[in-house]
N, C-alpha and C positions, 0 to 999 in steps of 0.2 A: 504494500500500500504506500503510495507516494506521501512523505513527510515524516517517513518512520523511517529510525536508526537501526534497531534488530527490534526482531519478535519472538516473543515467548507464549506462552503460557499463563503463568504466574511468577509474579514480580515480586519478590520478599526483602521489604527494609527494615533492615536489621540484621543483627545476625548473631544473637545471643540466643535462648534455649526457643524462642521464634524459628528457630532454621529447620527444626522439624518439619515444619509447612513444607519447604522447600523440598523435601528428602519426601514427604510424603508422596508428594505431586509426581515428583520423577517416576516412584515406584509405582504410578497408576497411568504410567504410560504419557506423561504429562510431562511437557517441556518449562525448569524454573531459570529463573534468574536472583542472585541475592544481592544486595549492596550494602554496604557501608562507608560511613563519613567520614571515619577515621582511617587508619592506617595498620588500625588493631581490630581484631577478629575477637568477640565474645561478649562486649558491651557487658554491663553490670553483671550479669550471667558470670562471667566469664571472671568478675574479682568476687565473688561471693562463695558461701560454702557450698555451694552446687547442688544439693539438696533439693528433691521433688517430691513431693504429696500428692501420693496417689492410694486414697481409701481401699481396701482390701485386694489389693494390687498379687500379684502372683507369685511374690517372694513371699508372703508370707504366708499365702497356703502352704507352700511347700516346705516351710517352716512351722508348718502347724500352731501359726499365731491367729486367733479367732479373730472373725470382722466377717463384715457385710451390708452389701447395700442401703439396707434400713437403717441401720445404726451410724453410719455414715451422712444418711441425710437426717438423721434426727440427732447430731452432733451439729452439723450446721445448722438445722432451725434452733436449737438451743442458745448455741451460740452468737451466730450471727442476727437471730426473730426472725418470726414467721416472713414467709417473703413479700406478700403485701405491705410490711410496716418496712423493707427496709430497701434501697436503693434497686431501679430496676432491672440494674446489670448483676443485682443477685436473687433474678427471678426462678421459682421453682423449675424451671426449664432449663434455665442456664446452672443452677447447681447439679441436678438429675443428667444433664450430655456429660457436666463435670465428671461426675463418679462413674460414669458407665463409659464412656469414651477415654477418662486417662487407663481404665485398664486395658481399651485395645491397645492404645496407643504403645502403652507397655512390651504388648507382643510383638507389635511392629517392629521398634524397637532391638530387640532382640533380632529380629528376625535379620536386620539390619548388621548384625554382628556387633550390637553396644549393648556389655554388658555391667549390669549394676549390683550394689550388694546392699543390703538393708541394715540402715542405724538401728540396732536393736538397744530397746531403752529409751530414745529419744524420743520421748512421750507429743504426743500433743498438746499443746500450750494449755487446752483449757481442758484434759480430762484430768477429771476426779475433784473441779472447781465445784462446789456449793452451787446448784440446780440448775447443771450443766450435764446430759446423759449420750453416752454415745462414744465419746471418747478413748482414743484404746493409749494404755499405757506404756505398749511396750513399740510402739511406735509405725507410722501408715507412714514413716519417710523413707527413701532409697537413694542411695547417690553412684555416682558410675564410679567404677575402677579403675584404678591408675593406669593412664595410660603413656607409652613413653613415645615423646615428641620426635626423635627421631623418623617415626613412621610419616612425620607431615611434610619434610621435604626442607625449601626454602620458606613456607608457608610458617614453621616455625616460629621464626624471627616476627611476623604480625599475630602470636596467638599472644594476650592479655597476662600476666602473669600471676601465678597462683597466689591465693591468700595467704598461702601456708609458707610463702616464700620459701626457702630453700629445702626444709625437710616437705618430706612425702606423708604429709598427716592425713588420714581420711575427717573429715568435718564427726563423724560419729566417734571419733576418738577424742576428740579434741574435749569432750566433759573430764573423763579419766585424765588425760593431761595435766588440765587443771590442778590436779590433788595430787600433786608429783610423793607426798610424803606419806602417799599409802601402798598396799602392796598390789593394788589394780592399776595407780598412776605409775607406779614403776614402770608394771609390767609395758602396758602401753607406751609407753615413751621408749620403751627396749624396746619391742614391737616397730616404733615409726625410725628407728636411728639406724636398726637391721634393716630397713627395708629401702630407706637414703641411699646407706653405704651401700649396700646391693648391688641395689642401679647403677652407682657409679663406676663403681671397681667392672663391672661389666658394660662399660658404654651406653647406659641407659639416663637417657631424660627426663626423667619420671614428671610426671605433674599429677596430682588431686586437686580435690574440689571442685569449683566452676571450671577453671582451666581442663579440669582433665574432661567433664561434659562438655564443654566446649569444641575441645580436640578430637573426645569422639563423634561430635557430628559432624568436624569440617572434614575430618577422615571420610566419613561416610558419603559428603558430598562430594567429594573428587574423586572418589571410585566412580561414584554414578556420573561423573563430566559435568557434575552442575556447577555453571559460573558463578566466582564469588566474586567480586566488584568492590576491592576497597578503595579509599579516595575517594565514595562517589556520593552526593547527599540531593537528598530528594527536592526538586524546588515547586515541581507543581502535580497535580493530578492531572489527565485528560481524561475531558467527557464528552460525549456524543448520544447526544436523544435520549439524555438522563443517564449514560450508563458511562461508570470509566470503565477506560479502554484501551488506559496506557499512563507513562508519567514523563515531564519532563524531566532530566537532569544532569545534575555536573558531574563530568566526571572527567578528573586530571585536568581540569580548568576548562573544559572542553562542554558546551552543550548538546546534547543526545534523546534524544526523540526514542522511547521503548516502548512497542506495543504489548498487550497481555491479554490474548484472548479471553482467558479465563477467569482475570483478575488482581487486585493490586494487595498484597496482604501486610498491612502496617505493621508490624514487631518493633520499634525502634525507639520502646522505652518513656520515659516520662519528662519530665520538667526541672527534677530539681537542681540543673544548675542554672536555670534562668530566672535571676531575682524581679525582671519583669512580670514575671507571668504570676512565681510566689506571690509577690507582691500583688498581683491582681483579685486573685482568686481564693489566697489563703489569710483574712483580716481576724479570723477567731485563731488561727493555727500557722503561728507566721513563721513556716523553715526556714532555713536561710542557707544559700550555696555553702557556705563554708561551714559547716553544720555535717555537713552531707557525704555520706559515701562512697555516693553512688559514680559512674565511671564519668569521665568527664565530658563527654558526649551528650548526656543526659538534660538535653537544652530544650526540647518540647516544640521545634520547629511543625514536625510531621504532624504531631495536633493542631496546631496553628491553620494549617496548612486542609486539614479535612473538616475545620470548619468550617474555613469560605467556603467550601462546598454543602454545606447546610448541614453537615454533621451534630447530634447531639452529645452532650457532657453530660456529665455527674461528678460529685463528689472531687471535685478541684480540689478542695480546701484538703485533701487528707493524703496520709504519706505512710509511707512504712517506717514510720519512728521507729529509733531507737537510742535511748541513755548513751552518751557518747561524753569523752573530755577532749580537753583540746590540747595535744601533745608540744612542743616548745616549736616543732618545726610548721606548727601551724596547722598540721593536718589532725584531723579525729579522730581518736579510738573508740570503736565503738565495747558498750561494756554487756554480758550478759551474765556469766557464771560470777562473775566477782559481785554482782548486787544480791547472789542467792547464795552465798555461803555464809557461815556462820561466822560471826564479827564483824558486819558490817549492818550499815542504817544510812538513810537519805533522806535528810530534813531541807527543808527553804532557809533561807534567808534570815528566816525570823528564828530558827533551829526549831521548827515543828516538822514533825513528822506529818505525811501526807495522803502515804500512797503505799501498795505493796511491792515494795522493791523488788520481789524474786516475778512480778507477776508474766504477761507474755512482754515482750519489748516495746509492741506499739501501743499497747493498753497504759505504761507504764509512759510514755511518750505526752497521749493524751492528756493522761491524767497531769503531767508537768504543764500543760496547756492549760486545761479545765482550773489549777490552781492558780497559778500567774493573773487568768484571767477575772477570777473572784477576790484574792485575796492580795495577789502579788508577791513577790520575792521569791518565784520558784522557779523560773530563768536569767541566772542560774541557778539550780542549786548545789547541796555538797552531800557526796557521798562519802561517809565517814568509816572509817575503816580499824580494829587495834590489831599489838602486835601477832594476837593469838592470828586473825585471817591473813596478815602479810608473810608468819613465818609458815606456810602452811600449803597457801595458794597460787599460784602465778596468779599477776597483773597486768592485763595487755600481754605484752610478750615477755615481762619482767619475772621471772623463775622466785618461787619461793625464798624469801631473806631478805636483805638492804633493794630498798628503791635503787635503781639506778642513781648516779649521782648529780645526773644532768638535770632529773626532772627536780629534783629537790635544790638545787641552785638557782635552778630556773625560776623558782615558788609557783611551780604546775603543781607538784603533792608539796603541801603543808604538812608540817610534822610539829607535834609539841610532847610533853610529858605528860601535860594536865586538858583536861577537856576545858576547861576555860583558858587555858593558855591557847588551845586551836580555836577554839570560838573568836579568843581574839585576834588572833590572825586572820580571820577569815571574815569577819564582822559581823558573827552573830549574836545573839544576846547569850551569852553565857547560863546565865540561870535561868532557861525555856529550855537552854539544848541537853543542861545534864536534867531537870526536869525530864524532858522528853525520854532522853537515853535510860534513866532510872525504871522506867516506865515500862520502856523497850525493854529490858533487863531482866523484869519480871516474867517479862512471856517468855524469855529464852528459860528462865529455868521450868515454867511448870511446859514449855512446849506448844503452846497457845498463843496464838496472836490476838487478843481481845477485837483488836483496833482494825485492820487489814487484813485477817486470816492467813498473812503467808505462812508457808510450807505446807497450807491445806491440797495443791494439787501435785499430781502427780511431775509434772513436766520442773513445778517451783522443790521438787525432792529430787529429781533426776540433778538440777544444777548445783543444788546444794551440797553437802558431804556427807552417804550415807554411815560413815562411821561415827556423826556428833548424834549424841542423844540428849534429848527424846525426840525433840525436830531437826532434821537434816540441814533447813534453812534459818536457824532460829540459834542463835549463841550471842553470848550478852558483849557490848563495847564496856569490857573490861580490863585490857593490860595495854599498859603502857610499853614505848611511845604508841600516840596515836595520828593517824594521817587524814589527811583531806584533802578530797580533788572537786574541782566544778564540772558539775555536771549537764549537758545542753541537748535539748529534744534532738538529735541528730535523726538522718535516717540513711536508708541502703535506697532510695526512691521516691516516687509517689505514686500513689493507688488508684486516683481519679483521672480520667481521662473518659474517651469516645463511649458511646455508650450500646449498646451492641447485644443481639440474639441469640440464642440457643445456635446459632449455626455460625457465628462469630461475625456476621456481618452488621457492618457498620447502618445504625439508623441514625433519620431525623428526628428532631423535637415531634413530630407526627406521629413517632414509633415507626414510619416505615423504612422497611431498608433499601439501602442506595446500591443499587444496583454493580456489582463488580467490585466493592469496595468490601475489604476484610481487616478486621484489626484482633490483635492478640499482646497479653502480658501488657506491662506498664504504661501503655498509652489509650487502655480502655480502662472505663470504671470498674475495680476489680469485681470477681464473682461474691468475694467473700466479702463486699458490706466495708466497714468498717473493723474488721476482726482481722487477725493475724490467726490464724486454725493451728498451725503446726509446722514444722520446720519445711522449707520447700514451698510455703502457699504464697510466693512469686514466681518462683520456676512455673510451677504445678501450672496455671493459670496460662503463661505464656506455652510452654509445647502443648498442653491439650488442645487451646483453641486456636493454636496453628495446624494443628495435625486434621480438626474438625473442618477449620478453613477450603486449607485442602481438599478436604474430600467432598464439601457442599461445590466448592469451585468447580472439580472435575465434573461430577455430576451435571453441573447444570449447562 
């Protein structure tokens, strides 16, 4: 057709756990294309722990781990509410293709030759929470096997680099790590140090996490010859008689005309490094770029972009918070198991406690919000910590014993002898915080949270340490020195965006869907509401309903 550069099929921007789409298509006899604006292969995918949620998935049949479709969707109405009260991109339709379509997707998968091993233990964030049912404890996440980068060529050099930087951690180890000073964190940490050295002494690349899912789909795409396209960023949609039908864009500085018979399928992540857009949409729940995680790509053009085309939103204002400090080089570390082990507490400003620190990350995000904005002093606030969780736990990547000394020079962790010596350091009212902490104290010894309920769920005991009793999340701020860092709703994303079908395509404020247009993962309003379900529930979202994409696109 005159005016067109190459033709495809289906057109995939992005190329983080999104590329599933892409690999689907191929496999159904269907011609893709992928792009990217960067120069790196895996987008936020690609820096995070790699981890997907998928409800009674096939690893754990064969594991003889219980689950099942019911209990599955009656974890997410639990959870997230009934689906008329809660956002329409987590309508009973789009949860129900969720659950039943990521387990095809799983065989596909496979069949593909990407194979995955299940976090056992890695609970879901909200089973066994206070009249929450459904939940499975020992965990609906899976994450792919290490896989070594030599098999990807030159393609190497653009894959995104693992979280785990240099050791070969699988993301399901990474709790046991934590607790290096028991006889399970040993083991694991001998476990990931044998398995570094391995690779190496034998010429192997190794990567886990997102990098290694990552690796293994672009492997999978270049067995099947499907084009990946870095450098190249989307500038417009084409449409014809309401239907796209192609996109324009740049690519190597060069503009290029691509047709897509089939269709255009969005992947290409969220907004939060664009404090325009933050700023626009986010005035109850204000992230901020430097806050954030997520890969640096993450600028929200692609949304921008399917709105002038009459695309509908939801839920802008909301993110995948997570508890983060702000390390001396400026960048954030996000915090998870150091807010759910015992010796630690997170009070505002005022040194009142708030919130359930061990609870899921984005719950725990909001609630820094929801507080700020009633009371104030809760961004930032401080996460207080004594010697008993310092000598015991790593922090960030800081191994059990002395902080670093940078961070402590720097005055990122505050240190004192006495809780009012940190309070004053840090400028809180001294006699609220040991008030408070006194308080907190009480519940570590009988094991009860009066206030919060932590350590009541399963997922806030998974991070905690199941050798302290009676609560694994529950130990009193008692031995000196004591530390404090600030703490700031950071996140790995945001959740709100395009707002979209049971079959992934993109609709209007109308509710209907536009014709040829598909979106999947962080640039549509998530499936899950406002809720974070369990580890994986952003991967989860983007390969399902690219892989659905997919197969409604061939079809039609």
């Amino acid at each position: 057709m005159p005016g067109w550069d190459y033709t495809t099929d289906l057109l995939l921007v992005g190329s983080g756990g999104g590329m599933v789409g892409a690999l689907r298509a191929k496999a159904l006899g269907k011609d893709a294309i992928v792009i990217e604006k960067t120069d790196m292969v895996g987008g936020s995918t690609g820096m995070s722990g790699g981890v997907v949620w998928i409800p009674n998935n096939p690893l754990m049949a064969r594991e003889g781990v219980p689950d099942s479709f019911d209990e599955a969707l009656t974890y997410f109405d639990t959870v997230v509410g009934p689906a008329a009260d809660s956002s329409p991109a987590s309508s009973t339709a789009r949860r129900k293709t969720y659950l039943h379509r990521g387990i095809d997707m799983f065989a596909f998968l496979e069949t593909e030759g990407i194979q995955f091993r299940r976090c056992e233990g890695y609970s879901d964030y909200y089973s066994g929470v206070r009249g929450v049912e459904g939940g499975s404890a020992r965990s609906r996440s899976i994450e792919a096997v290490v896989f070594d980068t030599n098999r990807l060529g030159t393609w190497a050099a653009h894959l995104r680099p693992p979280v785990a930087g240099w050791m070969n951690m699988y993301t399901g180890e990474a709790k046991s790590v934590s607790n290096l000073r028991t006889a399970k964190g040993m083991t694991a940490m001998t476990r990931v140090l044998a398995r570094t050295a391995s690779g190496r002494v034998r010429g192997k690349r190794y990567v886990t996490n997102g990098a290694a899912l990552v690796a293994h789909l672009l492997s999978a795409l270049l067995k099947r010859d499907i084009p990946v396209w870095i450098n190249t960023t989307l500038v417009d949609l084409v449409v014809e008689e309401g239907r796209v039908v192609g996109a324009v864009l740049e690519r190597d500085g060069r503009t290029v005309r691509v047709r897509a018979r089939d269709g255009v399928l969005l992947a290409a992540g969220g907004f939060s490094r664009n404090p325009e857009m933050r700023a626009e949409f986010s005035a109850n729940q204000p992230g901020r770029p430097e806050w954030s995680s997520a890969n640096p790509g993450d600028t929200g053009e692609v949304i921008r972009i399917a709105m002038a085309h009459g695309a509908a939103t939801d839920m802008m204002d909301e993110a995948w918070w997570i508890p983060s400090w702000i390390t001396p080089s400026g960048k954030p570390a996000m915090t998870i198991s150091e807010r759910s082990k015992p010796g630690s507490i997170m009070v505002d400003s005022g040194g009142n406690r708030f919130t359930n620190e061990a609870a899921a990350y984005q719950e725990t995000g909001q609630q820094m919000f929801a507080r700020e904005l009633t009371a104030g002093g809760a961004i930032p606030s401080w996460l207080i910590i004594d010697s008993y969780h310092r000598s015991r736990y790593t922090f960030g990547f800081a191994p059990p014993g002395k902080f670093p000394k940078e961070l402590l020079d720097s005055g990122t962790i505050k240190q004192s002898d006495t809780l009012e010596g940190l309070a004053e350091m840090c400028g809180i009212d001294a006699e609220t915080l040991c008030k408070n902490v006194s308080r907190f104290n009480g519940f570590a010894v009988t094991g009860i949270d009066e206030d919060f309920h932590r350590g009541e769920g399963d997922h806030e005991r998974y991070q905690g340490d199941i050798t302290h009793k009676p609560n694994p999340s529950l130990g009193p701020i008692a031995r000196a020195p004591f530390y404090a860092v600030q703490m700031y709703p950071g996140d790995i994303g945001t959740n709100g965006g395009l707002l979209c079908d049971e079959n992934a395509r993109v609709l209007t404020d109308a509710g209907e869907p536009i014709p040829g247009l598909y979106a999947a993962g962080n640039c549509t309003a998530s499936v899950m509401g406002r809720k974070y379900l369990g580890a994986g529930a952003t991967i989860g979202p983007s390969a399902i309903f690219a892989y659905v994409a997919a197969n409604h696109a061939a079809a039609e």
